[in-house]
C-alpha positions in Angstrom: 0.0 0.0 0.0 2.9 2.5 0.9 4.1 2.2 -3.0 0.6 3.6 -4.2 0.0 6.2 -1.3 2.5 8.9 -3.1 -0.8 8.7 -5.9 -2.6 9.7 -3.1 -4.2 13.4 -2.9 -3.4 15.3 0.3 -7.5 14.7 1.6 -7.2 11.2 0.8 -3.9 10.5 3.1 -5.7 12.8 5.8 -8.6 10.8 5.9 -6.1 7.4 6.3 -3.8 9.6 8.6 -6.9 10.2 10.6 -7.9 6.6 11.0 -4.9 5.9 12.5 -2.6 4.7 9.0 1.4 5.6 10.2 1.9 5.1 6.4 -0.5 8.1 4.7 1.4 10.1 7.6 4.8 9.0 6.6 3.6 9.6 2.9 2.2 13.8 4.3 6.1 14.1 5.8 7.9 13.1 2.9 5.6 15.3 1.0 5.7 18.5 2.9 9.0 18.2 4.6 11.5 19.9 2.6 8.9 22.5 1.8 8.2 23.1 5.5 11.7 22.7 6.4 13.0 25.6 3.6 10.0 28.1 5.2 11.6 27.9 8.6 14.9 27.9 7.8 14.4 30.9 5.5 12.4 32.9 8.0 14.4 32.0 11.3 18.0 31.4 9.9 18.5 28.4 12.0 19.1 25.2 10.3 18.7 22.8 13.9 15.8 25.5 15.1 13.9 25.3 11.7 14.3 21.2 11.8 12.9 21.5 15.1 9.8 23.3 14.3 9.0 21.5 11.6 9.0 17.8 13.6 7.1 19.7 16.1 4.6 20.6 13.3 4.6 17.0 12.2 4.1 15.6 15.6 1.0 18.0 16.5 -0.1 17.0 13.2 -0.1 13.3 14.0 -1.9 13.8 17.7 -4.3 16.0 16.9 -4.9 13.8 14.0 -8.4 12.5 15.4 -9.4 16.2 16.3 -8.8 18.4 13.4 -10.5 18.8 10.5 -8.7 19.9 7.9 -9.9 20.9 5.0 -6.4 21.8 2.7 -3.4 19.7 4.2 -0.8 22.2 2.4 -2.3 25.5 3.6 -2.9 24.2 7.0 0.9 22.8 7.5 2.4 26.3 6.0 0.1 28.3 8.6 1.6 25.9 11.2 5.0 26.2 10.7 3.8 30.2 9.9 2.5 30.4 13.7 5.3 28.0 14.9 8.0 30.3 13.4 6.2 33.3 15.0 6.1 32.0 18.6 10.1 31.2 18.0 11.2 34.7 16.7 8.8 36.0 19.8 10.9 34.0 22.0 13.7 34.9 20.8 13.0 38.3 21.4 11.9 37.8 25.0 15.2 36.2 25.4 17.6 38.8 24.2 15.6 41.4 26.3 15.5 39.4 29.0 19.5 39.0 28.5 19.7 42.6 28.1 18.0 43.3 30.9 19.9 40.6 33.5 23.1 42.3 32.0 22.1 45.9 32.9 20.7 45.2 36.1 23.0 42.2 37.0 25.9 44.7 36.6 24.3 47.2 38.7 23.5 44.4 41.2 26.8 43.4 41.6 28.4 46.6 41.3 26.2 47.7 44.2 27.3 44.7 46.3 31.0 45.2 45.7 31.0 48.5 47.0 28.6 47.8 49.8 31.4 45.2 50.8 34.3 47.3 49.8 32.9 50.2 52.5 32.0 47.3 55.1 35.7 46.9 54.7 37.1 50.2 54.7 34.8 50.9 58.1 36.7 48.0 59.5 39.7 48.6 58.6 39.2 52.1 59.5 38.0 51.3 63.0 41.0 48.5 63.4 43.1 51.3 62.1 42.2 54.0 64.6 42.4 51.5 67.5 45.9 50.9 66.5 46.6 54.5 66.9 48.7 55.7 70.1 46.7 56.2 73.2 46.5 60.0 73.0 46.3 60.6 69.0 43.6 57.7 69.0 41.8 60.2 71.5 42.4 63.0 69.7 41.2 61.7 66.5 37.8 60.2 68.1 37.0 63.4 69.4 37.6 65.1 65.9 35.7 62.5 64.3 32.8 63.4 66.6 32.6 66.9 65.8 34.9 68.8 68.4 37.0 71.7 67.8 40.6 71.6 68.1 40.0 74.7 70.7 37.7 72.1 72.5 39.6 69.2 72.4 42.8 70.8 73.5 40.6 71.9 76.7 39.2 68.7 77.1 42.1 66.5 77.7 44.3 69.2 78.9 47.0 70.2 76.4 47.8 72.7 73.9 45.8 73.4 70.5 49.4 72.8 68.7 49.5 69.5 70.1 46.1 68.5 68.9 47.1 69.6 65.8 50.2 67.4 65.9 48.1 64.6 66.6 45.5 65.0 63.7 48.2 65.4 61.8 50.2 62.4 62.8 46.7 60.0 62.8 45.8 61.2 59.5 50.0 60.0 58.3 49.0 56.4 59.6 45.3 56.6 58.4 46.6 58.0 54.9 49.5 55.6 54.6 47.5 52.2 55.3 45.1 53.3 53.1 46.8 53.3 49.8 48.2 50.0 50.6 44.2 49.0 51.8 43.0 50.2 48.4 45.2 48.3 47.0 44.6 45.1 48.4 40.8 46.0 47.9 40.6 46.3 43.5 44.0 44.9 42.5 
């Protein structure tokens, strides 16, 4: 029977397809295949991707066989692949976006993070820093860092407005110093 079905028209191998013949269907794929296959492949530019949506054409054909009724086998098999090729490229396009967008905002994301954990580090470092300090310059600079005068803290712990300045200066040395070495441990 296979030999005669290529005499077959397209509503005559539906009909067998329908009934449940694996050979009228095998005789619709070899008919409409390549011509399928070329429609995808032109439209979507992917050979694998076009093969793909053409067997998935052929395979919705085959278990909705009992189901459809159709009444041209060549029109409805090019608006398939038509509809199947339009919910790929749609894809597609919800993909790069979707790329685009993780790569915008995944960058920000992460870039956000770093320095959250860069400045978590620098406080540290900062606060280990400052209680390395000498006794009276660690003073010193905890009262400058919380908003007192040099007039005030000189008169607070009892010495001279030049020596507070000497100890600013000498904290901010240290402070400076371990810094460049801290930035560099941080982004190199």
């Amino acid at each position: 029977m296979s030999n005669t079905l290529n005499t077959y028209s397209d509503e005559e191998l539906y009909r067998l397809m329908q009934s449940g013949n694996e050979n009228a269907f095998v005789e619709i794929y070899k008919r409409y295949w390549d011509k399928l296959y070329y429609i995808a492949v032109k439209k979507i530019n992917q050979f694998q991707d076009g093969e793909n949506l053409v067997q998935e054409v052929f395979m919705d054909l085959w278990n909705r066989r009992k189901s459809c009724n159709i009444q041209i086998l060549s029109a409805y098999l090019c608006a398939a692949i038509k509809y199947r090729i339009i919910n790929y490229m749609a894809k597609q396009d919800r993909n790069i976006a979707y790329q685009s967008y993780l790569l915008v905002n995944e960058h920000e994301t992460d870039k956000a993070t770093e320095e959250w954990l860069n400045f978590d580090e620098l406080q540290n470092w900062l606060q280990q820093t400052v209680a390395a300090l000498p006794e009276k310059c660690r003073l010193v600079y905890q009262l400058r860092e919380e908003g007192y005068t040099r007039k005030e803290i000189a008169y607070k712990m009892h010495i001279s407005e030049k020596t507070v300045e000497n100890h600013i200066t000498r904290a901010l040395k240290i402070i400076k110093a371990g810094l460049s070495h801290f930035v560099c441990l941080i982004f190199f």
